[in-house]
C-alpha positions as CSV (number, residue, x, y, z in Angstrom):
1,X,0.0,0.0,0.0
2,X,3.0,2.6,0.0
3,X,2.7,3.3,-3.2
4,X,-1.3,4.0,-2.7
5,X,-0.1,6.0,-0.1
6,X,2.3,8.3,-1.4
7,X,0.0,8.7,-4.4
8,X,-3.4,9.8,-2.5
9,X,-0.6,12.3,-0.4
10,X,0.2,14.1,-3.8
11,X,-0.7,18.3,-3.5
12,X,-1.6,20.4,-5.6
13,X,1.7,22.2,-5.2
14,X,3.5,18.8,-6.5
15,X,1.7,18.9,-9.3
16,X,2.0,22.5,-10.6
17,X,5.6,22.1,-9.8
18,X,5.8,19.4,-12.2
19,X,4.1,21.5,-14.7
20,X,6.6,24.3,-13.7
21,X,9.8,21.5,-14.5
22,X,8.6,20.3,-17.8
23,X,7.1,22.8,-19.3
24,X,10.2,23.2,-21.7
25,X,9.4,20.0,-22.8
26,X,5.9,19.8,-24.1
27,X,3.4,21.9,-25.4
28,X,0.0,23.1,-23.7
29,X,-2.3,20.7,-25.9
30,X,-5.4,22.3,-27.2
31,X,-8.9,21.2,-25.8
32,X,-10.4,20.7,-29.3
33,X,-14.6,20.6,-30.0
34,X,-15.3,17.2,-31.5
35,X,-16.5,17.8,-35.0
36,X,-19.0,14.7,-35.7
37,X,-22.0,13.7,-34.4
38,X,-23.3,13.2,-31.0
39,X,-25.1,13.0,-27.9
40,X,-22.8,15.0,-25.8
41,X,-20.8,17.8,-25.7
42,X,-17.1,15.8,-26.8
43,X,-14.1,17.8,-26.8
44,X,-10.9,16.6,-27.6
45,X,-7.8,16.6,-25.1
46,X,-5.6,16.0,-28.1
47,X,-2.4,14.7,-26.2
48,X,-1.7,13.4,-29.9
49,X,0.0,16.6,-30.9
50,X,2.4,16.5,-28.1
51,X,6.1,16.1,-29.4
52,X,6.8,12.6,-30.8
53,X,3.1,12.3,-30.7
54,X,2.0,11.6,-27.3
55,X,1.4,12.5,-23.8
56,X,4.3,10.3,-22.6
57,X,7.0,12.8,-23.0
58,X,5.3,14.6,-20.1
59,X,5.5,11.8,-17.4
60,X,9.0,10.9,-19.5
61,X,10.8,14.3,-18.8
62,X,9.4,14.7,-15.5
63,X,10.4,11.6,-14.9
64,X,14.4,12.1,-15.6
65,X,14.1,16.0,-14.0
66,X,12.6,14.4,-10.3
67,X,15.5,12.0,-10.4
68,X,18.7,11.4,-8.5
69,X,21.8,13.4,-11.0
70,X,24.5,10.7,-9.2
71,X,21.9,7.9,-10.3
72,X,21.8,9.3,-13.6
73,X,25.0,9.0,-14.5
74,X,25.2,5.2,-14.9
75,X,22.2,5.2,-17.4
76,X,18.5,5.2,-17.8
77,X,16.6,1.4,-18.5
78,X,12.4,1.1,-18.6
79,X,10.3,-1.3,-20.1
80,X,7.7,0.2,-22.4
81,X,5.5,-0.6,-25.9
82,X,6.8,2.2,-27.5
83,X,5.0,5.3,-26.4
84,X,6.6,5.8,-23.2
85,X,10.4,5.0,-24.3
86,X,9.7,7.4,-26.9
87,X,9.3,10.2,-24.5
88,X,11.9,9.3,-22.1
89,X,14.1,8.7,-25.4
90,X,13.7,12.2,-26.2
91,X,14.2,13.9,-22.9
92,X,17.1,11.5,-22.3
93,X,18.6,13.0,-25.7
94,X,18.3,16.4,-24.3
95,X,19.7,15.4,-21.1
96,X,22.4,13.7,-22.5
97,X,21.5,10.6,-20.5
98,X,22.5,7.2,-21.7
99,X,18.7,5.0,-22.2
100,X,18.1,1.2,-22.8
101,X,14.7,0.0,-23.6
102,X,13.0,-3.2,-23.2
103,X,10.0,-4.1,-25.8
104,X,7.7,-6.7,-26.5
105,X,8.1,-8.3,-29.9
106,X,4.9,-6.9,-30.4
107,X,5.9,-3.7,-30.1
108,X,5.1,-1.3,-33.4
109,X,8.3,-1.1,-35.6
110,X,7.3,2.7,-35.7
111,X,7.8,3.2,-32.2
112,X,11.1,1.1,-31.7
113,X,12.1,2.9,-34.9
114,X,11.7,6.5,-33.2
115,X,13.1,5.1,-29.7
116,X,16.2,4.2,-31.5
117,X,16.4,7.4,-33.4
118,X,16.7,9.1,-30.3
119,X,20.2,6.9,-29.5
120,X,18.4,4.2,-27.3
121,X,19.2,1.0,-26.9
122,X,16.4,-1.8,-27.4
123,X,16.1,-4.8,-26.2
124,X,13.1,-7.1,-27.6
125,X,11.7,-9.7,-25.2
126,X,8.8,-12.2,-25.6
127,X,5.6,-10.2,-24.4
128,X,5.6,-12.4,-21.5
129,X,9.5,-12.0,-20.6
130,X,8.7,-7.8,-21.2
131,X,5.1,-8.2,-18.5
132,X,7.3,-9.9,-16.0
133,X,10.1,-7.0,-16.3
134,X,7.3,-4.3,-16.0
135,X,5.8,-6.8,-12.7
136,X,9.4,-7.1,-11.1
137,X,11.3,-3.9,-12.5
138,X,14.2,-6.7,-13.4
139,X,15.8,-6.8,-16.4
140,X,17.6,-9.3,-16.2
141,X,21.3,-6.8,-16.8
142,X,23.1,-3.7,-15.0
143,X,21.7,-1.7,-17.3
144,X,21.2,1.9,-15.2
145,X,18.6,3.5,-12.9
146,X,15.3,1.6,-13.7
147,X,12.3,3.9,-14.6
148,X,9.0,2.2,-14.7
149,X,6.2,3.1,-16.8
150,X,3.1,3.5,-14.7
151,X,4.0,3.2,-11.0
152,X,6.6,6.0,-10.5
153,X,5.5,8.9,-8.1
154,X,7.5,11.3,-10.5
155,X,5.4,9.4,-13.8
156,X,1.8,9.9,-12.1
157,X,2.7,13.5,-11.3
158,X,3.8,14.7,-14.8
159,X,0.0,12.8,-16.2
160,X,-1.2,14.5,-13.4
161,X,-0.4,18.1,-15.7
162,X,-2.8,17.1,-18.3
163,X,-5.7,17.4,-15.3
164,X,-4.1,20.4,-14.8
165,X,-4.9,21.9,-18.3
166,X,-8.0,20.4,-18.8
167,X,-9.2,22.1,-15.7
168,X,-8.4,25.3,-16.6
169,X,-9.6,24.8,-20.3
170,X,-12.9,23.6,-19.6
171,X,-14.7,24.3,-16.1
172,X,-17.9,23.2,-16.8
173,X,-16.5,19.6,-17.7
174,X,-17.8,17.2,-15.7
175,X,-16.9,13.8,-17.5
176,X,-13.3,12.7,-18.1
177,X,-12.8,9.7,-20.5
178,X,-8.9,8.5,-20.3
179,X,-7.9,5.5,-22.1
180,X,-6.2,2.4,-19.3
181,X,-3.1,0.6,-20.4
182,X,-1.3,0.7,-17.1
183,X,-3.0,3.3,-15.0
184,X,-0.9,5.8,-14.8
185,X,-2.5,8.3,-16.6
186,X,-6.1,8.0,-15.4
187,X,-4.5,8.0,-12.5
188,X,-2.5,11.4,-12.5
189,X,-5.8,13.0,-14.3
190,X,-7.9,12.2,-11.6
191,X,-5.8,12.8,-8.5
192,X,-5.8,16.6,-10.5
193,X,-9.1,17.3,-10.2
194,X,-9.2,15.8,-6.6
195,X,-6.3,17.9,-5.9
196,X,-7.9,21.1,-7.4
197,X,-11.4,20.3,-5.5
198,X,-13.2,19.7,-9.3
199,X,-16.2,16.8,-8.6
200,X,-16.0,15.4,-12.2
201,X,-16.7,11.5,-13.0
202,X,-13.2,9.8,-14.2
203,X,-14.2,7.2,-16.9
204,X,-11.5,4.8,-17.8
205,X,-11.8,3.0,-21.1
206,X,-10.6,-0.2,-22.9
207,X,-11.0,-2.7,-25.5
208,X,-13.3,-5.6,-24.7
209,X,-10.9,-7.9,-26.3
210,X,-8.0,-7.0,-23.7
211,X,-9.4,-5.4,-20.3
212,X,-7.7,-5.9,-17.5
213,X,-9.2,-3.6,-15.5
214,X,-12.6,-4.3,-16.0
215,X,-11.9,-8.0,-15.5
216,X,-10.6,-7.0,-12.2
217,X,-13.3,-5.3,-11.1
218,X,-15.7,-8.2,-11.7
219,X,-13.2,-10.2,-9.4
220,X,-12.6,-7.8,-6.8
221,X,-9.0,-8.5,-7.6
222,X,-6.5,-8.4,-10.2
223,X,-6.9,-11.4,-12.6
224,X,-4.6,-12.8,-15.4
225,X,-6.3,-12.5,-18.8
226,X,-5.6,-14.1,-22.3
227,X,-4.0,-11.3,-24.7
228,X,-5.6,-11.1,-28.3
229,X,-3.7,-9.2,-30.6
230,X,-5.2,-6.1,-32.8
231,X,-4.2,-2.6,-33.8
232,X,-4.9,-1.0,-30.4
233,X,-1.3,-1.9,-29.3
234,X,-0.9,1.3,-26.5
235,X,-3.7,0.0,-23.8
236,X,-4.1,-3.4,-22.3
237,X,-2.0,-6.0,-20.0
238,X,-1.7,-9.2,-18.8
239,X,-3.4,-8.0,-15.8
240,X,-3.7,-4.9,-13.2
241,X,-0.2,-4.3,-11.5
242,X,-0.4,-4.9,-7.9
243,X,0.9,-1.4,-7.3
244,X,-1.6,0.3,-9.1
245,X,-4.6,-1.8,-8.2
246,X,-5.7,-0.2,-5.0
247,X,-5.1,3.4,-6.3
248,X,-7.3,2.8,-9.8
249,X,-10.3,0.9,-8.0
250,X,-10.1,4.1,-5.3
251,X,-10.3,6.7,-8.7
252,X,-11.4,5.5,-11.7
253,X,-15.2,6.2,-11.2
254,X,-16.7,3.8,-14.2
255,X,-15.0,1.6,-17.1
256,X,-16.3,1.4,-20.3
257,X,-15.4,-0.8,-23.0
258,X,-15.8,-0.7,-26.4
259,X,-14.5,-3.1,-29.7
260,X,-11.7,-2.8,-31.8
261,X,-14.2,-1.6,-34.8
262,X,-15.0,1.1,-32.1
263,X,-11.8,2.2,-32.1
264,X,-11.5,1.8,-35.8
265,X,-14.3,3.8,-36.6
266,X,-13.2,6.0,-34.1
267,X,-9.8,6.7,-35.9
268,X,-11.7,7.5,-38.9
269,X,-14.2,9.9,-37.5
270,X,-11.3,11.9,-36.0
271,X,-9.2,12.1,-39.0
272,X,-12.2,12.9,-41.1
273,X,-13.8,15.0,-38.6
274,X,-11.0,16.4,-36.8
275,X,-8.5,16.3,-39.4
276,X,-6.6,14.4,-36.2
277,X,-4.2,11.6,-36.6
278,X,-5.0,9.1,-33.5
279,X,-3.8,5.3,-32.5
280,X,-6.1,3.1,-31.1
281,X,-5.3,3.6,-27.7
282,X,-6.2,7.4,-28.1
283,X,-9.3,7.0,-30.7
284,X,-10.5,4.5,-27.9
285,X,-11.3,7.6,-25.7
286,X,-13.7,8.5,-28.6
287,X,-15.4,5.8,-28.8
288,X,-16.3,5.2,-25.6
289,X,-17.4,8.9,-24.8
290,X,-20.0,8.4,-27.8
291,X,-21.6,5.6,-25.7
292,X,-25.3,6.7,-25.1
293,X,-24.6,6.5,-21.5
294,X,-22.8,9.5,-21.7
295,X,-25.6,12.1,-23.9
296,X,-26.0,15.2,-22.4
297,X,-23.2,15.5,-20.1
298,X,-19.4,17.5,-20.9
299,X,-17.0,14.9,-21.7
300,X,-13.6,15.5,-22.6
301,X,-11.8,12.4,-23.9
302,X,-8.1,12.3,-24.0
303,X,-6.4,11.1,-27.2
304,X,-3.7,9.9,-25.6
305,X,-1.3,8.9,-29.1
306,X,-1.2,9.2,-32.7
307,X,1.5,6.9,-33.1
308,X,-0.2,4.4,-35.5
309,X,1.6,2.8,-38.5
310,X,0.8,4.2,-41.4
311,X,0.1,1.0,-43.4
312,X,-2.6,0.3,-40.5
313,X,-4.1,4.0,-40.7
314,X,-4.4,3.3,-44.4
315,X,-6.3,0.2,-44.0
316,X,-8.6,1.6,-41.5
317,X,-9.0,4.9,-43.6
């Protein structure tokens, strides 16, 4: 429970220091109206113009400014699907901190391409050799200062500037849809709006083919589920890390899940609507704030990426 803990302790003052630290780093993204139809009033948290194309490089450079400069010195190592490395890739560069990352085989070659573009080093596991280094934090090698993903006070608190934003953007919203791969976003947006006071209803969404969360709920525990492959490669486990189980049953008001055609027809309607280039992971935010559940009230959904190969955008386009 430390890591609940130190999580639910988080201040306001944290966070906007964080904001404060990286703000070199990223861009303010713009809170954009949805352009199709629907129910509700949808607008866009559209993380996906972010450098390299996601919110990661805000929990990535907060990440490397929070930690220890002696630590630093003998290297940076996470485990991440792309997304993540990506961001810690790029403030590494700027920091002129030596990186490895360790990937799934799974992992889009777009991704591992930009990680490695960046002067990374990857190392490609079997997806159930890469869950067990996220589970454990052991890679296996003395390969610097491990950095993990989700459950990393200095990771929740740089999400946690995306609350932040929204806030101040949009103070009528009162529905926040945040795609789930590991937590650690949902989590940082709605320990935000706790922090700042806001009452708004944190909606976590995934795919129905690969929900972790969801399946944990429904057994009052985290449960190990079978992993089916599709384009939405950003959200989804093996299961809910122990760490971040207690914090995400505690915020995460409602999960809502939603198919891969969902998310494919989601992808569309934001590049033909929008004129927005999303991955799955983010368009999956779209999708589920078009659920009828969700007419009449504010909803901003968070599109977390638009890392998506472009052979795969072409298909679903």
């Amino acid at each position: 429970m430390r890591f609940y803990d130190e999580m639910l302790s988080l201040t306001l003052s944290d966070m906007q220091a964080s904001a404060q630290r990286i703000a070199a780093d990223i861009i303010a993204t713009p809170l954009l109206p949805f352009l199709g139809e629907a129910a509700a009033e949808i607008r866009l948290k559209a993380e996906c113009l972010q450098p390299l194309g996601s919110f990661k490089i805000r929990c990535g450079a907060n990440a490397l400014a929070m930690a220890d400069g002696q630590a630093l010195q003998h290297g940076v190592a996470t485990a991440s699907a792309g997304n993540f490395a990506q961001g810690l890739a790029l403030a590494a560069k700027r920091r002129d901190i030596a990186l490895v990352v360790h990937v799934p085989e799974s992992a889009p070659t777009s991704k591992v391409a930009a990680i490695e573009r960046f002067g990374a080093r990857v190392v490609r596991h079997s997806f159930s050799r890469w869950w067990e280094i996220m589970s454990t934090r052991d890679t296996g090698a003395d390969d610097g200062l491990f950095i993990h993903p989700v459950c990393e006070r200095s990771v929740v608190l740089g999400n946690s500037t995306i609350g932040l934003e929204l806030a101040r953007q949009w103070p009528d919203v009162d529905t926040v849809v945040v795609p789930i791969g590991g937590g650690g976003l949902a989590s940082g947006i709605a320990l935000a709006f706790r922090a700042l006071g806001r009452k708004v209803s944190i909606v976590g969404c995934e795919v129905d083919s690969f929900a972790p969360l969801s399946a944990a709920l429904a057994a009052g525990q985290p449960v190990t589920i079978e992993r089916v492959a599709s384009f939405v490669d950003g959200i989804g486990s093996l299961r809910v890390l122990e760490e971040m189980w207690p914090l995400l049953r505690t915020v995460i008001d409602e999960v809502v899940t939603v198919s891969v055609d969902d998310c494919a027809a989601a992808v569309r309607s934001l590049a033909f609507n929008n004129h927005i280039v999303a991955e799955g992971a983010g368009a999956c935010a779209l999708a589920a704030a078009l659920s009828p559940r969700f007419n009449g009230k504010n909803v901003a959904a968070v599109i977390s990426g638009g890392n998506i190969n472009r052979d795969i955008l072409l298909d679903l386009l």
